[in-house]
N, C-alpha and C positions, 0 to 999 in steps of 0.2 A: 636603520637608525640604531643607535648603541644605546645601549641602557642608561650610559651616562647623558644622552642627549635627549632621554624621555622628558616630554614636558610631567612638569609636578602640581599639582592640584593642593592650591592652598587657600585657607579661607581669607577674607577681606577681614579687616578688623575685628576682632568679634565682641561684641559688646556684653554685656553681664547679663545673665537670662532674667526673664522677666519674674519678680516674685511666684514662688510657687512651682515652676518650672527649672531644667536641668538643660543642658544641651545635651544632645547625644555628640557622642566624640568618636573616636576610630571606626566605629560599628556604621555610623555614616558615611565620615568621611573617605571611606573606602569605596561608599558606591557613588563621589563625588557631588556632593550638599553635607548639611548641615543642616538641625533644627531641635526647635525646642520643642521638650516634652514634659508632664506634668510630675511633678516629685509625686513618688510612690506607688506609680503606674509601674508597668513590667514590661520591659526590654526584650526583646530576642527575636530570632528570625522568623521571616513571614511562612506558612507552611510549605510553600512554593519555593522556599530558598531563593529567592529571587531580591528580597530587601529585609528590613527590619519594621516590625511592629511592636509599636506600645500598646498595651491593653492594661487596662481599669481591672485593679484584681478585686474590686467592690461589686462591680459589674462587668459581668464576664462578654454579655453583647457588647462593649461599646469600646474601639480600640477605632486606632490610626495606622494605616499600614502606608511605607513608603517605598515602592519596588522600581527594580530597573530590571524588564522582561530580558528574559533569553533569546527568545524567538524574534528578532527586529527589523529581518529583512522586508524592505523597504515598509516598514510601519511607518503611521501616521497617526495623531493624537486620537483621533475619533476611531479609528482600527486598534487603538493601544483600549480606549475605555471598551469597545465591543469584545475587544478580547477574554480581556480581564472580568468584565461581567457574564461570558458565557462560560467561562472555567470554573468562577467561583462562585456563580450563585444562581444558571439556570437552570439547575436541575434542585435547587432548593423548593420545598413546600409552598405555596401561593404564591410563587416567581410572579411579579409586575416587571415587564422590560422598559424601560424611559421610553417618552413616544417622543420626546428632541434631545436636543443637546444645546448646551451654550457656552458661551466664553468667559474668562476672565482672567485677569493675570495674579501672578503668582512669582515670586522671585525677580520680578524684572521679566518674566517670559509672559505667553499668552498659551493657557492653558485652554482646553476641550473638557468641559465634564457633562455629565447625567447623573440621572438619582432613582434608581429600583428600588423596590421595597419586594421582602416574602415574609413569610411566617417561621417566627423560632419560638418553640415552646406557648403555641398559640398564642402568641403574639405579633403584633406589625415589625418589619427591624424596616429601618432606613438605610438605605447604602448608596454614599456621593464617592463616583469616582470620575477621576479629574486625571487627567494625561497630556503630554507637551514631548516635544522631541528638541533635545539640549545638547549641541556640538556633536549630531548625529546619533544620540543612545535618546532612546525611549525611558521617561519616567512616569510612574503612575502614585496617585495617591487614591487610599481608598477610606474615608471615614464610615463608622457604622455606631449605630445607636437606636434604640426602640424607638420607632417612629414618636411615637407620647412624647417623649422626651429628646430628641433631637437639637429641638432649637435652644434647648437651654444644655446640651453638653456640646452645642458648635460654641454659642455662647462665654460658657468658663473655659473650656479647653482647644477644640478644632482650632478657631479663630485667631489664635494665639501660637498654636504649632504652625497653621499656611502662611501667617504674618508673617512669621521669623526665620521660615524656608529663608535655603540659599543654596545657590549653587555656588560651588567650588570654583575658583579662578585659576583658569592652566598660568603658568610660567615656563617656559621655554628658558 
């Protein structure tokens, strides 16, 4: 295939983000999605180099990471979140491993998530990671937040970045 005949990955319409939030632009659209994030959260890559996370510079527990693993041979959504939960957080202090998994969709696709919890700075944290496998690449989202407080930062923020997920449309 010639470079000139790569398919190109463009968004659908994109409509004006929702009050209070930002799109992310290149730093996404590079690992093929789009989504919004919250005005004055912090931008940059995930430790893992693997995607981009926003994180709450108000509160340093509570961020959204969105990756597309390295390692993808032959993965599958529920092998993408076991992954990613033993790399990033089983060897954390008071590790809880999820004892199931459930479905839901996300972008038009049908994602796999779970929900761990450990202890940061004696405290509970909450961690939902959610995985799908999209034109053959594996994506992972992982929201984190003090268990306390969870449901009301899925609430103002999560709920509003998963809504707005999208994945990029190839053009040939």
């Amino acid at each position: 295939m010639c470079i000139r005949d790569r398919p190109t990955l463009v968004p659908t319409a994109t409509p004006a983000p929702d009050p209070n939030f930002s799109w992310c632009t290149s730093a996404c659209t590079a690992k093929g999605f789009i989504v919004e994030y919250p005005n004055g959260w912090n931008q940059g890559q995930t430790s893992d180099n693997t995607g981009i996370e926003f994180l709450n510079p108000a509160q340093q527990d509570e961020y959204a990471a969105f990756k597309v693993p390295v390692a993808q041979a032959n993965s599958n959504a529920s092998t993408l979140v076991d992954n990613d939960l033993q790399s990033g957080f089983s060897s954390q202090p008071g590790y809880t491993a999820p004892t199931s998994k459930s479905v839901t969709t996300i972008g038009g696709e049908t994602w796999t998530y779970a929900v761990a919890y450990y202890q940061l700075n004696n405290q509970k944290e909450r961690v939902e990671v959610f995985a799908t496998v999209h034109a053959g690449k594996g994506y992972v989202i992982e929201l984190q937040a003090a268990d306390s407080q969870f449901d009301a930062v899925n609430s103002q923020y999560f709920q509003t970045m998963i809504g707005r997920f999208q994945f990029l449309q190839s053009t040939s």
